[in-house]
MARBA-3410 file (N, C-alpha, C, O; in Angstrom, 1 decimal):
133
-14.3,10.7,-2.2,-13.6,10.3,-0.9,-14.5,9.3,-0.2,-13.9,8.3,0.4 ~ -15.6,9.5,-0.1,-16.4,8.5,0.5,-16.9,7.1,0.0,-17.6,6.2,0.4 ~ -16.2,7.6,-1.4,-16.2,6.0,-1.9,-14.8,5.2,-1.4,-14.8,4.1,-0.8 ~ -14.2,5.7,-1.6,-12.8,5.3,-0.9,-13.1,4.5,0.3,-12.7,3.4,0.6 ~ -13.7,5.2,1.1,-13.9,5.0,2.9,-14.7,3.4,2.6,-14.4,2.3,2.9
-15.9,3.9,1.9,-17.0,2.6,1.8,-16.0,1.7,1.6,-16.0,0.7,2.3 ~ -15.0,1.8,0.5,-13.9,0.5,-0.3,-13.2,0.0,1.2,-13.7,-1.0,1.7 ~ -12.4,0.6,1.8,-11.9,0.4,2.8,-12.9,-0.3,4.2,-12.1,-1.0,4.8 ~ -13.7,-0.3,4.6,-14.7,-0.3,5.3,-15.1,-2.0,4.6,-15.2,-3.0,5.3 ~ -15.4,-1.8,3.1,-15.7,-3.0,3.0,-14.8,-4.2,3.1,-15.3,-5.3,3.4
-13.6,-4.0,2.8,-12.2,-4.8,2.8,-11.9,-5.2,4.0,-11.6,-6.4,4.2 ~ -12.2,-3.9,5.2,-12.0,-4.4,6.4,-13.2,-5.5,7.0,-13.0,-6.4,7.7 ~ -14.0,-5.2,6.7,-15.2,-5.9,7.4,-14.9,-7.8,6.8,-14.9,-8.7,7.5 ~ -14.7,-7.9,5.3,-14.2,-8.8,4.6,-13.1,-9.6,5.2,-13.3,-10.8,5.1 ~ -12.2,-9.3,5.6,-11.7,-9.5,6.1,-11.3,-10.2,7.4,-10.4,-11.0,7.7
-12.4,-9.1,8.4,-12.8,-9.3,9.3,-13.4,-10.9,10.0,-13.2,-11.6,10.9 ~ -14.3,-10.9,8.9,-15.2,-12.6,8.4,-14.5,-13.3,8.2,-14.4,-14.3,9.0 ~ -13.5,-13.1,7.0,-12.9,-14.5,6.9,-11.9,-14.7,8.2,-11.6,-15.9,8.1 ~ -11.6,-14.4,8.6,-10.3,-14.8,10.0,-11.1,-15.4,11.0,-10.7,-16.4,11.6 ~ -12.8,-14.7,11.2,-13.6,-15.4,12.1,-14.4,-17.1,11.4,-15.1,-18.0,11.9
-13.8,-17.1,10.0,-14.5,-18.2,9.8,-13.5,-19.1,9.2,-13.9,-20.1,8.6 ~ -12.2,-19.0,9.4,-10.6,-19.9,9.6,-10.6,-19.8,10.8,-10.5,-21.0,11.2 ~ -10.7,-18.6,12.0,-10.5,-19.7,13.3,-10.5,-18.7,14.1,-9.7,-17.8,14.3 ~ -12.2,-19.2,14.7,-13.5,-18.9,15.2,-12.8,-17.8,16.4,-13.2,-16.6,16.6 ~ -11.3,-18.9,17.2,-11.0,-18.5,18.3,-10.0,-16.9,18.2,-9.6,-16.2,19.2
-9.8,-16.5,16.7,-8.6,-15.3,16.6,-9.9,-14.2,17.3,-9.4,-13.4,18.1 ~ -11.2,-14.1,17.1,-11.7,-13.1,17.6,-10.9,-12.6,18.4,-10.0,-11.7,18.2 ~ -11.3,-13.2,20.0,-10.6,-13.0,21.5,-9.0,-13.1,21.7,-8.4,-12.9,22.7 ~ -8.7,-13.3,20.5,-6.6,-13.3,20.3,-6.3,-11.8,20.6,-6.7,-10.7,20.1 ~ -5.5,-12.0,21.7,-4.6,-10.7,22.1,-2.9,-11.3,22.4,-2.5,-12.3,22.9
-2.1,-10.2,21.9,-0.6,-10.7,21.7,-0.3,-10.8,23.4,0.5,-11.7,23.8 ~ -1.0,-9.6,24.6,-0.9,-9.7,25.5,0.3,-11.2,26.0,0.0,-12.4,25.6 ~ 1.5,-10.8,26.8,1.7,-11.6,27.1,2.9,-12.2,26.4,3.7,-13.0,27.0 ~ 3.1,-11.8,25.1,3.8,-12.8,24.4,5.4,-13.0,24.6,6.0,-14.0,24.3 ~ 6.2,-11.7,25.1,6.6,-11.1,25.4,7.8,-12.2,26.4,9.0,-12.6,26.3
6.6,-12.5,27.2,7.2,-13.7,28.7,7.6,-15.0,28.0,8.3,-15.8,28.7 ~ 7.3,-15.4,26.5,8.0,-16.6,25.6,9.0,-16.6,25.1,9.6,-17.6,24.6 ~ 9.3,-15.5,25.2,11.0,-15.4,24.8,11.8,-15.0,26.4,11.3,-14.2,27.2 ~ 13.0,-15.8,26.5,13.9,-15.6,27.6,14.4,-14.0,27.4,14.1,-13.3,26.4 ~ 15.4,-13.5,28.6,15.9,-12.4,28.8,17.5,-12.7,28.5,18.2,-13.4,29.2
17.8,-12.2,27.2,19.4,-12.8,27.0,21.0,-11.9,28.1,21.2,-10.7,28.3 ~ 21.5,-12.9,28.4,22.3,-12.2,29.5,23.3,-11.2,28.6,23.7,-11.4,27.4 ~ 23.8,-9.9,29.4,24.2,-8.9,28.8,25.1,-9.5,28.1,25.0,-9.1,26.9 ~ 26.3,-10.4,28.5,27.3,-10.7,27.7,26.9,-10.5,25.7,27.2,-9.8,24.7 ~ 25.9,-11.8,26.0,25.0,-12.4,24.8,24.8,-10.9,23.8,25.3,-10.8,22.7
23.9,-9.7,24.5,23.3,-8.9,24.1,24.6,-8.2,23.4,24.6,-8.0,22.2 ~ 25.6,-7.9,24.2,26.9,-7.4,23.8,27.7,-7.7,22.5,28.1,-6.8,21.8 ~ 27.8,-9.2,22.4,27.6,-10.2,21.4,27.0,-9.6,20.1,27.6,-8.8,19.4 ~ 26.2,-9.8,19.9,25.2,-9.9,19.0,24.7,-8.4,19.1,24.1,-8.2,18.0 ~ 24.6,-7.2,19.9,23.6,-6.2,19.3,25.0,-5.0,19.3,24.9,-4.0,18.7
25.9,-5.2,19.9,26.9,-3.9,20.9,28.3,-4.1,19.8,28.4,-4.4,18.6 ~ 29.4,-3.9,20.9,30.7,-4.3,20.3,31.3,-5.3,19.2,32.2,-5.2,18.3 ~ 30.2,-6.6,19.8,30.6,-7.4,19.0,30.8,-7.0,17.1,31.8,-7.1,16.4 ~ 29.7,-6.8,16.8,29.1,-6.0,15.5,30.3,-5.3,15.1,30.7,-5.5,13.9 ~ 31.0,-4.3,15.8,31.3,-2.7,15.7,32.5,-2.4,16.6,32.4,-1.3,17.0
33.5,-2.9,17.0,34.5,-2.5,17.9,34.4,-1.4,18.5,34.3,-1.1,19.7 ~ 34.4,-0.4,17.1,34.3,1.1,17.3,32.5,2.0,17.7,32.0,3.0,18.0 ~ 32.3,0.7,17.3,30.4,1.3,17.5,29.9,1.3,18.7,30.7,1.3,19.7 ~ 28.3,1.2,18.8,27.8,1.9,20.0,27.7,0.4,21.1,27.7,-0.7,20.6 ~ 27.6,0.6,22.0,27.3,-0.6,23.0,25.7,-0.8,22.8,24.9,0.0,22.4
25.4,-2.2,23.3,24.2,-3.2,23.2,23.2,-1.6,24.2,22.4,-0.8,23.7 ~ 23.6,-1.5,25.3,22.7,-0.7,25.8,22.6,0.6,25.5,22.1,1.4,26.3 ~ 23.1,1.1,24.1,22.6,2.1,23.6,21.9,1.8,22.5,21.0,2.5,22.2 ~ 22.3,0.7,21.8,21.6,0.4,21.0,19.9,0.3,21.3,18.8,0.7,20.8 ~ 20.2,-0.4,22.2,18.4,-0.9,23.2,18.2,0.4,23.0,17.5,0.5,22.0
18.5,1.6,23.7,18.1,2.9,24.3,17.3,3.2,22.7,16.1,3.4,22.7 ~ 17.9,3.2,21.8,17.6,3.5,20.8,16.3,3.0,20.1,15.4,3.6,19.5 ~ 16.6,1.5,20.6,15.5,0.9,20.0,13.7,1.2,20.8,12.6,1.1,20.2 ~ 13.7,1.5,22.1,12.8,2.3,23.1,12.5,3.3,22.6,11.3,3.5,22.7 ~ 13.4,4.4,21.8,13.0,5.3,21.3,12.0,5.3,20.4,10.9,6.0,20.5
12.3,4.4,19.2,11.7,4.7,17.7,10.3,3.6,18.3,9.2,4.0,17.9 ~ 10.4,2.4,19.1,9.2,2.0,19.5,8.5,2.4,20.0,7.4,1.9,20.0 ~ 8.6,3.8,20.9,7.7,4.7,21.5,7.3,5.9,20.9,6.3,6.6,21.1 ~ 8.5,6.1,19.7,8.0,6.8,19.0,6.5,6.7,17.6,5.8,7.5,17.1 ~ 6.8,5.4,17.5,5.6,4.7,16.8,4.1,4.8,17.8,3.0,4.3,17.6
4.5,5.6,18.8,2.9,5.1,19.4,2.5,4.0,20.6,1.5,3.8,21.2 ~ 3.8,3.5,20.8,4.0,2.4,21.7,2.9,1.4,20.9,2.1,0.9,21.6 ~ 2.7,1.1,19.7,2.0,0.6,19.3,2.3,-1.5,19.6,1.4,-2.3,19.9 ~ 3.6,-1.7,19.3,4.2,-2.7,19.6,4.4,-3.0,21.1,5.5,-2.8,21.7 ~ 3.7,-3.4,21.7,3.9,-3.4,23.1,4.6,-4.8,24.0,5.2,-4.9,25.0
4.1,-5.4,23.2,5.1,-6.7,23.1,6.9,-6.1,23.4,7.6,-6.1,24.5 ~ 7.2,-5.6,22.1,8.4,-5.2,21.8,9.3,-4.3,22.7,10.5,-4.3,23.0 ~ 8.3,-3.6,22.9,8.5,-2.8,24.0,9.1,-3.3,25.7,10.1,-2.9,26.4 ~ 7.9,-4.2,25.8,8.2,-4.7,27.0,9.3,-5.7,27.1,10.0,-5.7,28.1 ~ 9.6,-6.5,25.9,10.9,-6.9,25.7,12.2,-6.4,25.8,13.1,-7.0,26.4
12.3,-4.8,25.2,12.9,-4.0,24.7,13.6,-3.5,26.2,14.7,-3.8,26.5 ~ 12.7,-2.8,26.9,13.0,-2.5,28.7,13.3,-3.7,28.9,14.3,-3.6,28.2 ~ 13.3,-4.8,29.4,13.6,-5.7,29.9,14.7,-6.2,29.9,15.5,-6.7,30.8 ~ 14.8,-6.2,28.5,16.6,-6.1,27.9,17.6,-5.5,28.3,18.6,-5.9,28.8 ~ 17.0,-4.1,28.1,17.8,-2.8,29.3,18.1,-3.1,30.0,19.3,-3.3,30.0
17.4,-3.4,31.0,17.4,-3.6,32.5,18.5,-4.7,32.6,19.1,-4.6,33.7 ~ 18.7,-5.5,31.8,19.4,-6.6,31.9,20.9,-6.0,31.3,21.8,-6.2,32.0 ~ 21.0,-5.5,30.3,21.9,-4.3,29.8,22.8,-4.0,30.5,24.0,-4.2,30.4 ~ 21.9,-3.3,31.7,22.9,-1.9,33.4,22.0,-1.1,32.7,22.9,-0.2,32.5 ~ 20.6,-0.5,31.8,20.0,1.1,31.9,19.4,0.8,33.1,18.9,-0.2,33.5
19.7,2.3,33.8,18.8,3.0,35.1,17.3,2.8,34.7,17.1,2.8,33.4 ~ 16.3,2.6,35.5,15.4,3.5,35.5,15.1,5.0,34.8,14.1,5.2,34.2 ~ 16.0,5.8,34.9,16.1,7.0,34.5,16.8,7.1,33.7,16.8,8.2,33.2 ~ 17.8,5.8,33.1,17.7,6.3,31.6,16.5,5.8,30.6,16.5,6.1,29.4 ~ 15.5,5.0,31.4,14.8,4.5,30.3,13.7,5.2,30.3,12.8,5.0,29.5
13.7,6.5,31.5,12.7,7.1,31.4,13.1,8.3,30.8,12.1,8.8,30.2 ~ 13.9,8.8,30.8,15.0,10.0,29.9,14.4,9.7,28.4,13.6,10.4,27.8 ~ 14.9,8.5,27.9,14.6,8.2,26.9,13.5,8.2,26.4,13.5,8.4,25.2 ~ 12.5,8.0,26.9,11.2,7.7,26.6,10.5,9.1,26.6,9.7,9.4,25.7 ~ 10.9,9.9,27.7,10.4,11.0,27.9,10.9,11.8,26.4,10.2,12.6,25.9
11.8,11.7,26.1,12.5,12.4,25.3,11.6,12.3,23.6,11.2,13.2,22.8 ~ 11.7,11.3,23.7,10.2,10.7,22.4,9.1,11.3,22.3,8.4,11.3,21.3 ~ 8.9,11.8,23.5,7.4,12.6,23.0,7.4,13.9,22.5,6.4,14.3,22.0 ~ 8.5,14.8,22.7,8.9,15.4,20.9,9.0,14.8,19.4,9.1,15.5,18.3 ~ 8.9,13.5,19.6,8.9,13.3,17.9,7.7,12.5,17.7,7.3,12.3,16.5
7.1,11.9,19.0,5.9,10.8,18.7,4.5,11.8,19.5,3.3,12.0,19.2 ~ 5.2,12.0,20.5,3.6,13.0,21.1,3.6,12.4,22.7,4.1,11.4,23.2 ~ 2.5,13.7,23.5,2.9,12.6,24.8,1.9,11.6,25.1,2.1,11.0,26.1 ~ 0.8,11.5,24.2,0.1,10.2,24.5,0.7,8.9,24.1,0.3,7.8,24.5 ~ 2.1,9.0,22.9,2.7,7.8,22.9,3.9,7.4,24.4,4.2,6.4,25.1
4.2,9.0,24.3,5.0,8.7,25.9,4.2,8.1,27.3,4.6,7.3,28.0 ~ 3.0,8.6,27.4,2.3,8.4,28.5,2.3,6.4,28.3,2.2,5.7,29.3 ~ 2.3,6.0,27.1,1.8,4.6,27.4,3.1,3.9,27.0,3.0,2.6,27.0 ~ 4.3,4.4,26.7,5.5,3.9,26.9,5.9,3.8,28.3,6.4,2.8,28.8 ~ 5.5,4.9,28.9,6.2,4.8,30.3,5.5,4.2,31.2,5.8,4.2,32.4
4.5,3.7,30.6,3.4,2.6,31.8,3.6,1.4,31.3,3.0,0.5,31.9 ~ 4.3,0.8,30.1,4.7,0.0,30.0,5.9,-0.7,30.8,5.9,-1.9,31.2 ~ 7.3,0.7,30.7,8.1,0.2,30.9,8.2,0.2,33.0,8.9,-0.5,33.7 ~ 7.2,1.2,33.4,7.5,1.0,34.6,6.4,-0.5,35.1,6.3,-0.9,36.2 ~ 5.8,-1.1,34.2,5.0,-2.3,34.7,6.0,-3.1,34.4,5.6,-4.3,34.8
7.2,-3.2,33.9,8.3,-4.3,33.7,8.9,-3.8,34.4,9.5,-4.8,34.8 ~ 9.5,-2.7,35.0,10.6,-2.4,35.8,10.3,-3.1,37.7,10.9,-3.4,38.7 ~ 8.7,-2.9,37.0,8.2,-3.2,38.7,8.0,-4.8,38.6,8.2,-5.5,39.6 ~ 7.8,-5.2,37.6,7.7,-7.0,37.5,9.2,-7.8,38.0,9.4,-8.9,38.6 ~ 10.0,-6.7,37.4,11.7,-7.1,37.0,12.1,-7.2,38.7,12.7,-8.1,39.2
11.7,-6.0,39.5,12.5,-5.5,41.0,11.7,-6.3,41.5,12.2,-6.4,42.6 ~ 10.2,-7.2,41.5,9.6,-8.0,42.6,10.4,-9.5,42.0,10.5,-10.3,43.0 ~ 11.0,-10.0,40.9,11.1,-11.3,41.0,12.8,-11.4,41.6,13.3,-12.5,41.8
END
């Protein structure tokens, strides 16, 4: 087993090097942010493309979103980018506040509540960005 770890350990560290010695600047790279480069598509659009349009009989754009908050929070809120896109979408959608915290809250039966704790500090730092602009 501890060879394993060493193997891994070395791969990473290898790794590690070469990205710092293609470009110097990825060290201090954080996705932070990235999020605000893509526009907020208007509900119609979302409707379009993620809801009815797709599915006559299927689910609407803003369950779909609901859904997609789920399994992203259920990963850990590891995508945080996605995330913050994801609520913002909503919001843009018609979800409440409380369904996106329903939702989220609801996730930490299948992801845990340290992934819920940092879903819902995500999604209320865009809900609060969203209601000051």
């Amino acid at each position: 087993m501890s060879d394993a770890k060493n193997t891994f350990e070395a791969m990473m560290t290898m790794g590690q090097d070469w990205v710092k010695q293609l470009n110097p600047a990825m060290e201090s790279f954080t996705p932070k942010g990235f999020e605000t480069l893509w526009p907020t598509m208007p509900k119609e659009m979302m409707e379009t493309f993620f809801g009815k349009g797709l599915n006559p009989d299927g689910l609407d754009a803003k369950t779909r979103l609901l859904m997609t908050l789920m399994g992203l929070t259920i990963m850990g809120a590891q995508a945080e980018a996605q995330l913050r896109m994801t609520v913002r979408h909503l919001v843009e959608a018609g979800a409440t506040e409380k369904e996106v915290a329903e939702t989220i809250a609801m996730a930490a039966m299948f992801g845990g509540v340290p992934s819920m704790t940092k879903a819902m500090e995500i999604a209320n730092d865009v809900m609060k960005k969203d209601a000051e602009a």
